[in-house]
N, C-alpha and C positions, 0 to 999 in steps of 0.2 A: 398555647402560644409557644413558637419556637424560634429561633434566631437563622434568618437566610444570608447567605449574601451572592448576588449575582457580578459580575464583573469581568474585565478584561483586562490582563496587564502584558509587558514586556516577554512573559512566558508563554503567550498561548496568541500572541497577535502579534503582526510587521507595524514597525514604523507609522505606516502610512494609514492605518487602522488605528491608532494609538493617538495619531496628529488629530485623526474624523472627532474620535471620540470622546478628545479632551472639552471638560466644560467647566468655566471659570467664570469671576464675575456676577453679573445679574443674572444669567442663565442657568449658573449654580444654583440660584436661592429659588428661581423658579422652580425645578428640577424638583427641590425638596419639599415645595406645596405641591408638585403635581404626584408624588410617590407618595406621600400622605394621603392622598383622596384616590388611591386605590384599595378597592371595598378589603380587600383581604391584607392588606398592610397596618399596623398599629404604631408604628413608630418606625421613623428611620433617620440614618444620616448618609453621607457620599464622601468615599473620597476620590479625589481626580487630580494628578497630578501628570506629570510629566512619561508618566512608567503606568501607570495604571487609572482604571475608573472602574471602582467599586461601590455598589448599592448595598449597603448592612440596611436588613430589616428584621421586625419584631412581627411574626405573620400571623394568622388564624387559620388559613390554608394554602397546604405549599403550591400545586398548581398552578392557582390562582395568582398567588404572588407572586412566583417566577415569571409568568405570561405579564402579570404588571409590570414587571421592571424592565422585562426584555424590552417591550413596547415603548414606553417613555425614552432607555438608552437609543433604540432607532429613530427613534423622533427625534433626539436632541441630538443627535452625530450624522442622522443622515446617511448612514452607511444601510444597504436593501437587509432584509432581515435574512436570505440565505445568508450571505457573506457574516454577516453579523453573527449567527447563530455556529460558527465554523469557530468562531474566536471567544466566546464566553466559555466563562468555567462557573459551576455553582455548587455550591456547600452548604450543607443546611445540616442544625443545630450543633451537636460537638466537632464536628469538622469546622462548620463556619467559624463554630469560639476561637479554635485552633489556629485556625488561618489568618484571624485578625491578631494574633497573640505574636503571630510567625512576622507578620507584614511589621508590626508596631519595633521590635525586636531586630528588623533589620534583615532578615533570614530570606525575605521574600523580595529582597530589591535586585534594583540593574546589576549593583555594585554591594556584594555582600557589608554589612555592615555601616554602610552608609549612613549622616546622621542625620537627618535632612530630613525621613520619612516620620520620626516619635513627634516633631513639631509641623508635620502634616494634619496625624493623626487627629492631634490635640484642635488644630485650627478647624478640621472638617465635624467633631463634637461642638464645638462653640457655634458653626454657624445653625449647626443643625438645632442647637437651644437658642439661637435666635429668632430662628425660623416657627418656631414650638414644634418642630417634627422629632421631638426626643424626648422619651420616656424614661420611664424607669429602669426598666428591663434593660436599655441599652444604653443608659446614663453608666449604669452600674458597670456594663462589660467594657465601656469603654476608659472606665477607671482603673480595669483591670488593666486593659491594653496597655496602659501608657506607665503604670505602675510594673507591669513584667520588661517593656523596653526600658526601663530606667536600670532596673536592677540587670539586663543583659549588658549595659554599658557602665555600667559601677562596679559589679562582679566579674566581668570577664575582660577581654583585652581584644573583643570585636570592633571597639573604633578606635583600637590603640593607635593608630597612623591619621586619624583624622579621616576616615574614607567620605569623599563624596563625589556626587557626578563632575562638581567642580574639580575636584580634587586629579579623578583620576584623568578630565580630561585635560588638564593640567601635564598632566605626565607625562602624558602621548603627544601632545604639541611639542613640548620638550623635544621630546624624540626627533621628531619633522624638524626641528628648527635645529639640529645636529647637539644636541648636547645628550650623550652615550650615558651617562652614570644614572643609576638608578634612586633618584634624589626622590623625598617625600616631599608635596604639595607646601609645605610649611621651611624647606629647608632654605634660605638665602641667596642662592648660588643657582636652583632651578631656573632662572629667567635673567640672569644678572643679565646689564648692556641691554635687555631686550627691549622694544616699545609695542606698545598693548593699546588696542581699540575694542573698550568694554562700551554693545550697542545696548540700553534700556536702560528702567534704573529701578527694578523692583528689586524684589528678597533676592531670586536667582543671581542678578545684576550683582547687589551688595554684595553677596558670597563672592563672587569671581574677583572683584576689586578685590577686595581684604584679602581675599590668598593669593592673590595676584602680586599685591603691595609686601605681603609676608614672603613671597618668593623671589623676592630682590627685582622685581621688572622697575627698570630704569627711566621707564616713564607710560603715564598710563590718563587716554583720554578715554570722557566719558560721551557719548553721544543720545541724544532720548530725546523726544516728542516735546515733553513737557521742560524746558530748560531749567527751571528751580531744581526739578529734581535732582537732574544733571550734575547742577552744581552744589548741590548738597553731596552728592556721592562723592563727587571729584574732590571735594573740599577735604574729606577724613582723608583721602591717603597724600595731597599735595601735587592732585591731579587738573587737569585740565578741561576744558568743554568744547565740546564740536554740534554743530546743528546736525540732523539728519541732512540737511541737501547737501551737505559739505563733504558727505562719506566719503565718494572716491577719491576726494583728496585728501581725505584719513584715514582710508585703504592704505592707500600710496607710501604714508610713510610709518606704518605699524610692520612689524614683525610678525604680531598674534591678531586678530581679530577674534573677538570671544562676542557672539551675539544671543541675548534671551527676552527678546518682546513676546509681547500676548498678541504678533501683530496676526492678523486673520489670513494674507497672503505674503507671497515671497518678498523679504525687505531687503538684500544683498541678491541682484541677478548677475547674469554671467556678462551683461553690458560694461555694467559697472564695474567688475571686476577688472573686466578686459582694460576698462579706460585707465584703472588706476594702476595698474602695473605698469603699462607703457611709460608712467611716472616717475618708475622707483628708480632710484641709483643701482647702482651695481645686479646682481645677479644672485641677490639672496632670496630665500623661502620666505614664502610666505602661505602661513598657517588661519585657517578659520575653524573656529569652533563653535558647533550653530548646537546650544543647548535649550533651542526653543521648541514648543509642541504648540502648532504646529510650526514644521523648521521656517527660519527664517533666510536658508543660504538655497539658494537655484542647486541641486542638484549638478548642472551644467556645468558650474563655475571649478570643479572638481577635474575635468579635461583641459586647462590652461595651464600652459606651462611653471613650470615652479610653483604650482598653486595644490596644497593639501587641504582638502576638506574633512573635518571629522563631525562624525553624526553621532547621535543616539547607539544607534544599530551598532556602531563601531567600540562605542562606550559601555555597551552591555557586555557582560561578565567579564571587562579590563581587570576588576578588582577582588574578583573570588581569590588568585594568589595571597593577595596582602594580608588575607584572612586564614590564618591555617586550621585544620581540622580540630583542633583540638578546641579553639575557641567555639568554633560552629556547635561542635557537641555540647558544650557547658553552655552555651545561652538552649540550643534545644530541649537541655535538662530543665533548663529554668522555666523554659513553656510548658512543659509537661510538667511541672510541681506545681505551676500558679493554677494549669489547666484543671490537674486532680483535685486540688483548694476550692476550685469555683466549683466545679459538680457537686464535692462534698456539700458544700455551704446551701447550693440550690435545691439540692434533695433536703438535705435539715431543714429548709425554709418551707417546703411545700407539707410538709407535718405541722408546722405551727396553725393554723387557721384549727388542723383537728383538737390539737390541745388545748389549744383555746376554746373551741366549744368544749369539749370535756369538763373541764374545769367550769365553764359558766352552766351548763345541764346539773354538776354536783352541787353549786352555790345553790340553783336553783332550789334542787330540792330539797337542802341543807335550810333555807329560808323557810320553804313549804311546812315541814318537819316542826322545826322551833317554832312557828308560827301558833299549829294546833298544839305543840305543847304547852307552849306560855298559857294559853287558852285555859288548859286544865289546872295547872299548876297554882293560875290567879286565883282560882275559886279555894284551891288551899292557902292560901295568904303566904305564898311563898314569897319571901324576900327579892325586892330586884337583884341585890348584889347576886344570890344564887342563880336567878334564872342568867346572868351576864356570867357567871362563872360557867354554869352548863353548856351555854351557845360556844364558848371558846374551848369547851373540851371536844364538843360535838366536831367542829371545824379543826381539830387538831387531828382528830383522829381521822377525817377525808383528805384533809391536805398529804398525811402521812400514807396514806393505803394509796395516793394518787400519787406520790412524788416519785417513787421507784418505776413502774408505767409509762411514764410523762418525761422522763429523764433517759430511760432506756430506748426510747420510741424513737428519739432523735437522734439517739446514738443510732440506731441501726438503719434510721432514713441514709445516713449520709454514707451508706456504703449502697452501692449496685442493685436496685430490687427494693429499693427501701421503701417506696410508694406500697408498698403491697403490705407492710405491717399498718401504715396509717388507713389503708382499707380494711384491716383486721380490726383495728381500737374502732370504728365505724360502725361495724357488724356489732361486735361484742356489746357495745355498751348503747348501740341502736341511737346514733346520733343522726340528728334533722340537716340532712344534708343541705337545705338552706339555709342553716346556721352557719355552717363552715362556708358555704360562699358569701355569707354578710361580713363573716370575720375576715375574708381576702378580699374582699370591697373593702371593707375599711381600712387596713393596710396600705392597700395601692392611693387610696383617699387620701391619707395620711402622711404617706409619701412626695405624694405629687404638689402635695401645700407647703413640705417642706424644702422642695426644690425647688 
């Protein structure tokens, strides 16, 4: 069994490939029954965000399971499988470990350092134990995941600015809307006087109000399908509510438009836009920020006068500067410490099932042994206390010829090669190689009840 992972993100695919391929919602959780019931898959989860859609699986053969996943990704994006197969990347076992170590850590986003992706990670593990498409194997790595992105943001100073896609697209509006200083998303003074039209009202949504509100924006509505939600958003920062048919007349009087629906087609066109300027006073900019996948701003509306459209595409690698070399390298150090940790421990673990039969073949015959002793010994009217004294010297003296073997074998599993001393303890002492797979059945048994 080896760990795959198939996927496309921001690095190896446009925009528009990224929009096809995003899958949220009930199609998510679909997604994860149908990758489950490929014969060569044993567990998996997905993540899909905004920047990437990733298949992590547990496989029995790689072929097979790459052709599975490819398959399903086409199905569920719709995108032809040439096209498709131009933009996938795959990694299978220490590379994939790596890669999700790299992604979790922040190393592998739009926007170096970004914090947004360690509580992706975490959210796409939970749906995938909801779904029961998560095992062991990848219950485990993806502890690790989330346990090496912590300590890359508690050890290092990779999100010392707060980096996110809000963040940086924050900055850049900024810019459009003339204010020159190089202020961090957090600082007061980034948005002062400005007024803001935040469109939806999910996680994306909440992030852009709250730094929005922390960026001194002087006023800020909220607009969304669902109005409760609206006005729950609205409510934390002292903001107000707009229906969606109302937009271009709250077009008309925002500064920023910041839009993040799940909506499926274009929800700001170049009509609308057209209409609500003709509205505004004066002869100021006006900025949209469309950090939806798929986008929600017409491409179009970018050729209108005084009109800045920023995307995705524009947002990608804004924030590698914020991040300087040095931090990059101390969280990379940290992937490769927890990465070396997890191989060690997985090679030590793949010895245990042998030890364990070692140990129960000695008991065995250590039983056998004292059995026909006793036998003899009865017929001398040997005291029980003796014969209970002899059985515990017998068992001192195997546990002791065994413990130095048994202790050494693990140490050397957990270096490079080490599978090949537990096929020597195997030979050597002519262990029932169905023994040692009842001892990793019961393990994984034992496991799996406890999760």
């Amino acid at each position: 069994m080896s760990v795959l992972v198939v996927g496309l993100s921001h690095k190896t695919a446009p925009v528009s490939a990224l929009e096809r391929a995003s899958v949220s919602g009930d199609a998510l959780g679909k997604l994860l029954e149908d990758m489950s019931h490929v014969p060569d898959i044993a567990e998996t989860f997905v993540i899909s965000t905004c920047n990437r859609v990733e298949v992590y699986a547990e496989v029995d053969r790689f072929h097979g399971a790459v052709n599975g996943a490819c398959d399903l990704i086409g199905r569920y994006s719709g995108i032809p499988a040439g096209d498709l197969t131009q933009n996938l990347y795959v990694h299978y076992e220490d590379r994939a470990v790596k890669h999700l170590l790299a992604v979790a850590s922040g190393l592998d986003s739009m926007v170096v350092g970004e914090d947004q992706i360690l509580g992706q990670v975490r959210s796409a593990l939970k749906l995938a134990r909801e779904h029961g498409t998560l095992g062991r194997v990848l219950s485990d790595l993806g502890r690790l995941a989330l346990r090496t992105g912590k300590r890359a943001r508690a050890e290092t100073g990779i999100d010392r600015l707060g980096v996110s896609l809000v963040g940086v697209g924050l900055e850049l509006a900024a810019a459009r809307l003339g204010n020159p200083s190089p202020l961090s998303p957090n600082d007061p003074s980034l948005l002062s006087d400005r007024s803001l039209l935040v469109v939806g009202a999910g996680a994306m949504s909440g992030l852009a109000v709250a730094t929005a509100a922390r960026s001194g924006a002087a006023r800020i509505v909220v607009a969304n399908r669902t109005r409760k939600k609206a006005e729950r958003l609205a409510a934390g920062v002292g903001g107000t509510v707009a229906e969606l048919s109302e937009l271009p007349s709250a077009i008309a009087e925002a500064d920023l438009v910041i839009s993040c629906t799940g909506a499926s087609g274009l929800l700001i066109t170049e009509t609308m836009v057209r209409s609500a300027i003709k509205g505004r006073a004066g002869t100021r900019p006006l900025v949209l920020l469309d950090l939806a996948m798929p986008r929600d701003v017409d491409p179009a509306v970018a050729d209108l006068p005084g009109v800045h459209v920023i995307g995705m595409d524009e947002i990608s690698g804004s924030g590698v500067d914020a991040v300087g070399a040095d931090e990059v390298a101390a969280v990379g150090a940290i992937v490769e410490e927890e990465f070396t940790a997890y191989g060690s421990a997985i090679r030590a673990a793949s010895v245990t099932p042998t030890v364990v039969a070692l140990r129960a073949k000695a008991a065995t015959v250590v039983d056998a042994e004292l059995a026909r002793l006793t036998g003899r010994l009865n017929e001398d009217s040997l005291s029980g206390h003796a014969l209970e004294e002899i059985a515990r010297t017998v068992q001192r003296v195997v546990d002791k010829l065994l413990h130095a073997p048994t202790v050494r074998i693990k140490e050397l599993a957990s270096s490079p090669g080490g599978e090949e001393y537990a096929n020597a303890l195997r030979v050597l002492f002519d262990l029932d190689p169905r023994a040692v797979e009842a001892v990793t059945h019961a393990e994984v048994g034992a496991t799996e009840q406890e999760g």
